[in-house]
N, C-alpha and C positions, 0 to 999 in steps of 0.2 A: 458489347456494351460500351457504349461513349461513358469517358471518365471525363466528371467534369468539376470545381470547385464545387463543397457543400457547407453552408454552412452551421455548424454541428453544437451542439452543449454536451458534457460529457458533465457524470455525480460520478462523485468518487466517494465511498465510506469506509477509506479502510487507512484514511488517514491520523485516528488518533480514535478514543472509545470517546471524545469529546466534540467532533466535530466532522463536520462534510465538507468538501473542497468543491467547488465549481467552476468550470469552465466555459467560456465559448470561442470557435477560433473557424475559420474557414481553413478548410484542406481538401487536397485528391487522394488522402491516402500516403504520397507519396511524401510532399511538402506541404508546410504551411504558408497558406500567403499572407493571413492576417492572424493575428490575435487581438483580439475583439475585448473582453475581459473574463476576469476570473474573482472570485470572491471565497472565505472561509465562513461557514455557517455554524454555531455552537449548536449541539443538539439542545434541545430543552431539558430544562434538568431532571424532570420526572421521566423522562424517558430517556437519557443519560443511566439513569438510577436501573430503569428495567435493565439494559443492557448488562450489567453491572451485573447485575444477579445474578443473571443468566450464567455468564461465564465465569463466577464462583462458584458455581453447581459442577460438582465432578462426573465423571461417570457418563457422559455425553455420548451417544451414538446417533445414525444419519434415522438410523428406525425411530430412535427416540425423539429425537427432536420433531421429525414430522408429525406424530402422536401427539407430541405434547401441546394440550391445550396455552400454557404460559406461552413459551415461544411463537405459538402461533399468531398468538395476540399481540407479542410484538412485531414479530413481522410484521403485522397489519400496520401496527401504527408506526414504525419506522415505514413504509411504503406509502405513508398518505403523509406523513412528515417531509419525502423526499419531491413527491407532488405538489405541496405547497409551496417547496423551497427552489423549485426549476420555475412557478408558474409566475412568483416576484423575481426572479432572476432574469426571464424573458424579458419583462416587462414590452419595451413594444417593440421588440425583435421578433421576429419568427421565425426560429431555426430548420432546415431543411428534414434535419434528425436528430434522436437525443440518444444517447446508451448511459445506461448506470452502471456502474460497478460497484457493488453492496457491501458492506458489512463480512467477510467472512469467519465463520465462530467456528467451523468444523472443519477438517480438511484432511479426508483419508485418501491420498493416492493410489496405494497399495489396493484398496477396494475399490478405487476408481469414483469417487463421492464425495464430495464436500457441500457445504448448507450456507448459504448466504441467507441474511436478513433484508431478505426486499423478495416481493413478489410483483413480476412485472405487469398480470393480466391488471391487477389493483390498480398499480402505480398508471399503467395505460389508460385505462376507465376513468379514473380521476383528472386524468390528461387532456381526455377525448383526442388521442394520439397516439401514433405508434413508434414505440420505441423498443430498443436491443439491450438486454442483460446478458445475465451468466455468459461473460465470455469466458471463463474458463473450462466449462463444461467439454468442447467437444477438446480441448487437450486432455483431461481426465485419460476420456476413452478411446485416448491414441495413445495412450499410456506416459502423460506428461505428468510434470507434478503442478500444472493448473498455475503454477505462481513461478517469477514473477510475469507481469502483465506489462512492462514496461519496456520491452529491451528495442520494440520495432520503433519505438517512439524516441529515443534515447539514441539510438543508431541515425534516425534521421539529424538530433543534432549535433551527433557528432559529426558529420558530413563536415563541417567548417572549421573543425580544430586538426591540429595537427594528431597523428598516432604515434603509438599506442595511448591510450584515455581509459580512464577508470571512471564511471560514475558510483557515488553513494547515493542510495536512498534511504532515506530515513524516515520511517512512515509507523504506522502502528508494529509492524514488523520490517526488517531492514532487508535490501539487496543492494546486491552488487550486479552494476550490467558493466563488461570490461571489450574493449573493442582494438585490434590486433592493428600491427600495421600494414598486415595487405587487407584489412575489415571484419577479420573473422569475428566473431560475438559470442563472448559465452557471458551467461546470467546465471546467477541463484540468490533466494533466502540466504543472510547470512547471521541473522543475527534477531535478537525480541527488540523491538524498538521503543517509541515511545510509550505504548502502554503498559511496558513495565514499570516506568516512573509514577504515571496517572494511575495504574492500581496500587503503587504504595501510600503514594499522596492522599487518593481519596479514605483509603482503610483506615491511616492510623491522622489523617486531620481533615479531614471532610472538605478536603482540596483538591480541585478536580485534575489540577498539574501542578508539579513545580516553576510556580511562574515567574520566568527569566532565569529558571535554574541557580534562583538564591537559597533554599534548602541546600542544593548541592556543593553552592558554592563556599559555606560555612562549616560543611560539615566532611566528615575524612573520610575516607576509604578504609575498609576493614582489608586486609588482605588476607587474610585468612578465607574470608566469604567468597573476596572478590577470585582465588583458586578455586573455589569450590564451584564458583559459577562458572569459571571455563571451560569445567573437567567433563562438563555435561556433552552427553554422546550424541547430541544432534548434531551440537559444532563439529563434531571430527568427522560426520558422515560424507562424502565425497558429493558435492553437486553429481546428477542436478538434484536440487532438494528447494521443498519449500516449507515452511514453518506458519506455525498459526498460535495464539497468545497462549493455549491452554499448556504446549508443549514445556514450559519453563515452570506449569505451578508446584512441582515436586521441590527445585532448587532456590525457589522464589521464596519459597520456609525458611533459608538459611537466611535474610535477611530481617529473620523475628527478633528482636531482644536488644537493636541496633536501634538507636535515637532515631527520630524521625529527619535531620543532619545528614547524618551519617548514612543511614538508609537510603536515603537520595541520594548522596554521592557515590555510595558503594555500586546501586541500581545502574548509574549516571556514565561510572567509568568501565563498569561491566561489558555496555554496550559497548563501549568506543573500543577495549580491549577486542572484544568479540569479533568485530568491524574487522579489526587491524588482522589476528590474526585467523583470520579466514580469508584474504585476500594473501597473506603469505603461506598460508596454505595448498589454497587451489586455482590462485592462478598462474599465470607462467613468468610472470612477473608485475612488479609492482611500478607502474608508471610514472612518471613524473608530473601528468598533466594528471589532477585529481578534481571531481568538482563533487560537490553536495548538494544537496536539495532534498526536499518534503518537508513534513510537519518539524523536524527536528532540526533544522536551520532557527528554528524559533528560540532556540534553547543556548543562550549563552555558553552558558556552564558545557551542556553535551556538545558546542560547535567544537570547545575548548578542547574538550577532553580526546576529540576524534585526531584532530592536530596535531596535537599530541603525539598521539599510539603515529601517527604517518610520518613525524618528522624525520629527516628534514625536508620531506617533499611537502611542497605549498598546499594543501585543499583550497579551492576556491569554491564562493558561493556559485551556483551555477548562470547564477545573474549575472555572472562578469560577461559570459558569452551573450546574454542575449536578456538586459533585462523585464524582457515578457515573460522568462522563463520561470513563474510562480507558479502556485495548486498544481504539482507536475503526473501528480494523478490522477487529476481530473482533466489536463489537457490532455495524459496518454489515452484517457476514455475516449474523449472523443477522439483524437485521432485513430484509435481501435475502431471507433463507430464507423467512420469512414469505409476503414482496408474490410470491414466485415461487408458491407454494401457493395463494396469491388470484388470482393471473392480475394483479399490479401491477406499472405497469412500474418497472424499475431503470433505465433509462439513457433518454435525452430528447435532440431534435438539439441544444440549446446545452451539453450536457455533454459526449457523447462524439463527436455528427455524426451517429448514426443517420438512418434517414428517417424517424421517427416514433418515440414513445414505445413503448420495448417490453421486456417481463420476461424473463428470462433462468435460464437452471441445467436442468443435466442432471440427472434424477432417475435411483439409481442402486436398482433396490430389491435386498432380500436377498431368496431366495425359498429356502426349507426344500427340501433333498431328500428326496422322500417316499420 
């Protein structure tokens, strides 16, 4: 196969329960030679709301959800939502390839199964286009834990910085992708991101985030709470591991009875705390070059707080390196769209656990009825 530039749009939806990230950039997989643009799309709020609901419902399994008439129906409409929102993104570019990466609500490793909200045959049809989802599927059933999704993309730019480098991601749920000084790369989930903030926000004041992390910023830390949210057994579970929003709603109660202030900051510093010491946990150390990025650079208050938990090592936004380097979920999609088209792997055992390096994405084509 000749490897040649393509240039690619990547959806990302698993950047906040309030929004989609997009991308477009020219790559072989290996580098990029352009970035083109990237844009933040709110979802609609009536369908913000579905989402919502969905994952206040307990009890969730991969049988259930596929049964479930509700769910289905948003799938649908999250999938003609993410159709509309590539077809004005294009506008008069026409990209080579698109891959999405969806929504995910479920995410059983152990069983080998997780559930994203996007269905591609729809999203294709609506397209008249062939495009690549569930990348995470074929690490599942190499026994990975399917997240995170970003570490091949994150290693291409570390390529320019000196080593050892720590990236944060801060996304609806966070990771860590940390890269050695002969390259070595280990990744994991480290922590609930921003949708812990957006479902307190929205519950107790019909606000979809704390926005600029002024809530948090007025308001104090319980430390009482903020122990109790540490002590939680997912944080101490040794990568690789990967985490999905439902996993915190048992410890997420301890924040009932706390101002809506306080609750925000408590939510706010949780993270940052979580961040910090799961990076002094499981890595082999803690670097001096640190950068951030995703939805949670948006957040004052939680850029603050993450700084913080790392002092006295600098975090920098990750724009200091390069700044195209925004919607970094929706660039790693398409750069995953890419290495998937090349037969390149996306996921490696020190990222997600697989048994071997190995590429990933369902290819979904359109085919014309003659």
């Amino acid at each position: 196969m000749i490897i040649k530039n393509l240039t690619t749009l990547g959806l990302y939806g698993g950047a906040s329960l309030n929004s989609i990230e997009m991308a477009m950039l020219t790559s072989d997989g290996l580098d990029v030679q352009k970035f083109i643009k990237s844009a933040t799309i709110s979802y609609p709020e009536n369908l913000a709301l579905s989402i919502r609901e969905l994952l206040s419902k307990r009890g969730w399994t991969f049988d259930l959800l596929e049964k479930s008439a509700e769910v289905q129906s948003v799938r649908e409409q999250v999938s003609l939502f993410y159709a509309e929102c590539i077809k004005e993104f294009c506008d008069d570019i026409e990209p080579d390839c698109i891959g999405i990466d969806g929504l995910t609500i479920f995410n059983d490793p152990q069983n080998r199964c997780s559930y994203q909200l996007e269905d591609g045959h729809k999203t294709a049809s609506q397209l008249r286009k062939t495009i690549i989802t569930h990348f995470h599927k074929a690490d599942l059933l190499s026994g990975g834990q399917a997240s995170p999704l970003t570490a091949a993309y994150l290693n291409f730019i570390g390529q320019t910085v000196p080593k050892p480098i720590l990236f944060i991601d801060v996304e609806a749920v966070c990771s860590l992708t940390y890269i050695g000084e002969t390259g070595e790369i280990r990744a994991f989930d480290c922590a609930p991101g921003t949708a812990m903030i957006e479902d307190w926000t929205f519950k107790h004041a019909n606000m979809r985030t704390d926005y600029n992390g002024k809530l948090a910023a007025t308001g104090n830390v319980d430390t009482q709470v903020l122990n109790s949210l540490l002590s939680h057994k997912v944080l101490k579970k040794s990568p690789p591991k990967s985490l999905d929003m439902l996993q915190f709603c048992d410890k997420r109660e301890h924040l009932e009875g706390l101002s809506l202030e306080d609750g925000a900051a408590s939510a706010t510093y949780f993270i940052a705390e979580a961040i910090y010491q799961s990076a002094l946990d499981f890595l082999p150390a803690i670097p001096r070059q640190v950068f951030i990025c995703g939805e949670g650079v948006k957040n004052p208050t939680l850029l603050r707080a993450i700084k913080q938990s790392f002092a006295p090592r600098k975090v920098a936004n990750l724009t200091e390196i390069n700044p195209h380097l925004t919607a970094i979920g929706a660039q790693a999609t398409a750069f995953n769209t890419v290495r998937r088209i090349y037969g390149l792997p996306l996921t490696f055992p020190n990222t997600t656990g697989t048994c071997e390096p190995i590429t990933g994405g369902e290819i979904h084509e359109y085919k014309h009825n003659a």
